[in-house]
C-alpha positions in Angstrom: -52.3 -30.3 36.9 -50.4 -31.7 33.9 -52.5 -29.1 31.6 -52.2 -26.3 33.8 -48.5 -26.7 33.7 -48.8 -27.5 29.8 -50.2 -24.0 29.2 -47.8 -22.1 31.6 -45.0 -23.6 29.2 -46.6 -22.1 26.2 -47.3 -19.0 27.5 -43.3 -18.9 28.5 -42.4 -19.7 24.9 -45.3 -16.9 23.8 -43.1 -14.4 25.8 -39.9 -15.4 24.5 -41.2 -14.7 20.9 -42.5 -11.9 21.4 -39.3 -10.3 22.8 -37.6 -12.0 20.2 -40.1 -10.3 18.0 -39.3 -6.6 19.6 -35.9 -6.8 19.4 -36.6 -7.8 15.3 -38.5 -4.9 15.2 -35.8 -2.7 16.4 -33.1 -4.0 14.6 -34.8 -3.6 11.7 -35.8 0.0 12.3 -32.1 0.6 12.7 -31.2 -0.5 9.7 -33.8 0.9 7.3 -32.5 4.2 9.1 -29.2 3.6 7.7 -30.3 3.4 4.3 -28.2 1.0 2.2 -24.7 2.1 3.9 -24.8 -0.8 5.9 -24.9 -2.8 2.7 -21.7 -1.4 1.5 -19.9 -1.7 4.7 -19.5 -5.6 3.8 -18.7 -4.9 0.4 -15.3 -5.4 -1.1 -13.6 -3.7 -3.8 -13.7 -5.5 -7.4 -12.1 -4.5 -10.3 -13.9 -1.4 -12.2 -15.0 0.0 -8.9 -15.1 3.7 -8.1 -13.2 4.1 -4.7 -12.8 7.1 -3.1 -9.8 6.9 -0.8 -8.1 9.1 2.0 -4.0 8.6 1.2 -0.9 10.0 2.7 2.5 10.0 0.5 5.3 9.7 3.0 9.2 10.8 1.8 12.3 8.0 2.1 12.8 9.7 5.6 8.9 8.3 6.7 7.6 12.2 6.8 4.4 12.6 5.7 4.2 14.8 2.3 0.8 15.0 0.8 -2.4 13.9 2.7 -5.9 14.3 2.8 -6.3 12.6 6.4 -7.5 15.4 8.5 -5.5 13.5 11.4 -2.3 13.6 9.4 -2.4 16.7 8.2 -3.3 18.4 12.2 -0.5 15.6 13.5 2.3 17.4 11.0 0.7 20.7 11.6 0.7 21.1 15.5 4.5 19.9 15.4 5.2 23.0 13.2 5.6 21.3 10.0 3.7 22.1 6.6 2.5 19.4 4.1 0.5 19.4 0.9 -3.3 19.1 1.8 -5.7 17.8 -0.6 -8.9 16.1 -0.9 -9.7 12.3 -1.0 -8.7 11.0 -4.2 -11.5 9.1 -6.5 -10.1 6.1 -8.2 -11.1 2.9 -10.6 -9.6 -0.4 -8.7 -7.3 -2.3 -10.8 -7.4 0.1 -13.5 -4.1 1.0 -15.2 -3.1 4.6 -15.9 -3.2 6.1 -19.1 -0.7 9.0 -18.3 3.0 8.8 -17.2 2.2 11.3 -14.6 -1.4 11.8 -12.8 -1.9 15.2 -11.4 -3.7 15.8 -8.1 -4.9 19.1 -7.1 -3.0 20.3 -3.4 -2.2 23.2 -1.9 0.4 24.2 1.3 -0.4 24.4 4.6 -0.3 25.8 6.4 0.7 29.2 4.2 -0.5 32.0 3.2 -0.7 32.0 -0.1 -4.2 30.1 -1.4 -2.2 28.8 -4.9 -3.6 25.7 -5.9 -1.0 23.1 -7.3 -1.2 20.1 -9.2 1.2 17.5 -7.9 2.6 14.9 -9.5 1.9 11.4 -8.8 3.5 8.6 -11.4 1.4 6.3 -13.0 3.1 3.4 -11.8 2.4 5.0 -8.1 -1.7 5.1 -9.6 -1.4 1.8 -10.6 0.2 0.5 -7.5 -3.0 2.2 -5.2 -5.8 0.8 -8.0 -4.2 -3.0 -7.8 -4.1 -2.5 -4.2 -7.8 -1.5 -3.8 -9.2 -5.1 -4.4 -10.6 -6.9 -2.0 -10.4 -3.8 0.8 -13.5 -3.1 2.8 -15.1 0.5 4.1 -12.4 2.0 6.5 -9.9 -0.7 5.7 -6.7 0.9 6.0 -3.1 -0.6 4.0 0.2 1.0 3.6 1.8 0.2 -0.3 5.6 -0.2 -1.0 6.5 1.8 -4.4 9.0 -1.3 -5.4 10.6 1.2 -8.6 11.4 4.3 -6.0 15.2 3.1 -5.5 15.8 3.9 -9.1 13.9 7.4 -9.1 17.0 10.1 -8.5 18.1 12.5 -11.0 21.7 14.0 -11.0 22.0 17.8 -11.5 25.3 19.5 -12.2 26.3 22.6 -11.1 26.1 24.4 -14.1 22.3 22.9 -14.6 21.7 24.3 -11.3 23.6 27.8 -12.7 21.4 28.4 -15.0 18.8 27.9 -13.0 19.6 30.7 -10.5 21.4 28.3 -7.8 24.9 27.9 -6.8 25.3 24.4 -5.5 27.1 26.0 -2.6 23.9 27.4 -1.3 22.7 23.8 -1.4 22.6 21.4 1.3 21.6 17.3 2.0 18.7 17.0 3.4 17.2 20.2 1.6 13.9 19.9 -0.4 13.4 20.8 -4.1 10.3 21.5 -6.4 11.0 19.5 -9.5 8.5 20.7 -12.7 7.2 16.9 -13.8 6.2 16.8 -17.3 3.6 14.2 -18.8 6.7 12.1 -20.3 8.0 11.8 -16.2 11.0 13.9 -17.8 11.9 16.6 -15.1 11.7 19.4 -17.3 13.5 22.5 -16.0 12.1 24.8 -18.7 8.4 23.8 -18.7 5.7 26.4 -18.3 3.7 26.2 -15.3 0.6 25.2 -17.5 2.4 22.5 -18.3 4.0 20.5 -15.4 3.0 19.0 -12.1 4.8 19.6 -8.9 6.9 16.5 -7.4 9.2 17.1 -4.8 12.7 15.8 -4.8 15.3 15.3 -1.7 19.1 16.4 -1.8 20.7 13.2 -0.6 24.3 13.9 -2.4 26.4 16.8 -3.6 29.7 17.0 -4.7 31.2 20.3 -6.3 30.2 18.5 -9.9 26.4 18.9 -8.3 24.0 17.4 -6.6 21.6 14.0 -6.5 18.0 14.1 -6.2 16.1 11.6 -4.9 12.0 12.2 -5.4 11.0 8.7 -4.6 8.6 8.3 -2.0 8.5 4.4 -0.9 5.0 4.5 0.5 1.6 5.6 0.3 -0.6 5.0 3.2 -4.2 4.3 2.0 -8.3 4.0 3.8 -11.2 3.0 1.7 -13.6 5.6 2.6 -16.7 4.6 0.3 -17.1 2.2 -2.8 -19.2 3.3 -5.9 -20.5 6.8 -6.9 -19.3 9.3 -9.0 
């Protein structure tokens, strides 16, 4: 009696191995069907990785501006509102710039002009996404705070604005400007378009003596989409 019971026990534990042993079986077909994504899913960014990243740039006022979140852009776009579109930007994590100015390649939407525009983001805005990057996982998401964009307005007087084809009458707060952004993060008004990026600036104070620009934008809204490649 003792034996027959004996054997019944091991054929139990015989069962419970061998579902044990199915369910191996499948996980592991799972996974050699994912290749080695799974693998990078539990990676984290070190320093000297290539990140590709989705971003949005968002203006003082919380708007978004530039994106290459599909979500973003259809969110901004359904409510009637345009934004610079462009594609996920590629970036070395804790890497410093080598440029004052970084141009990414955007264009309008929605318009109907297909114009192609390289907009400027400052290196100190690359540098703050590349520190940022460390440690972040596939699909991790973090929003950065530019800490310098208090300081980045730019006065223009009336006559600057003259010779440029605008009366400052015809101006108002709240309106949005296309500044030309040379290398040297100068706003250069007489640059050729060869030779500038696109930033845009804010009206947030006029006088009759002119108006104040403001083309800060205090945050960047980043997701880690893969780590490595070229």
């Amino acid at each position: 009696m003792a034996d027959k019971k004996k054997k019944q026990e091991v054929r139990s534990i015989y069962k419970i191995l061998a579902v044990i042993g199915c369910v191996l079986f499948v996980v592991l077909m799972i996974v050699s069907s994912m290749g080695s994504s799974w693998i990078t899913s539990f990676k984290a960014v070190q320093p000297g990785d290539a990140v590709t990243i989705d971003y949005t740039i968002r203006d003082r006022t919380g708007n978004p501006l530039v994106s290459s979140d599909r979500t973003v852009v259809n969110s901004v776009v359904s409510a009637g509102s345009g934004i610079f579109i462009s594609r996920p930007l590629q970036i070395l994590a804790n890497q410093s710039s080598t440029t004052a100015v970084v141009p990414i390649t955007v264009q309008y939407y929605p318009s109907t002009e297909t114009r192609i525009l390289p907009f400027a983001l400052f290196g100190g805005e690359h540098d703050a996404i590349s520190s940022a990057l460390v440690g972040m996982k596939v699909n991790e998401q973090k929003t950065i705070t530019i800490p310098f964009t208090s300081s980045m307005t730019q006065f223009w007087s009336a006559a600057q604005l003259m010779n440029q084809g605008t009366n400052v009458s015809d101006i108002h707060i709240g309106d949005k400007l296309s500044l030309a952004v040379s290398n040297s993060e100068v706003l250069s008004k007489n640059a050729t378009e060869s030779s500038y990026s696109t930033r845009i600036g804010e009206v947030t104070q006029k006088s009759a003596a002119g108006i104040t620009l403001d083309f800060g934008y205090p945050t960047i809204e980043i997701k880690v989409v893969s780590i490595g490649g070229s």
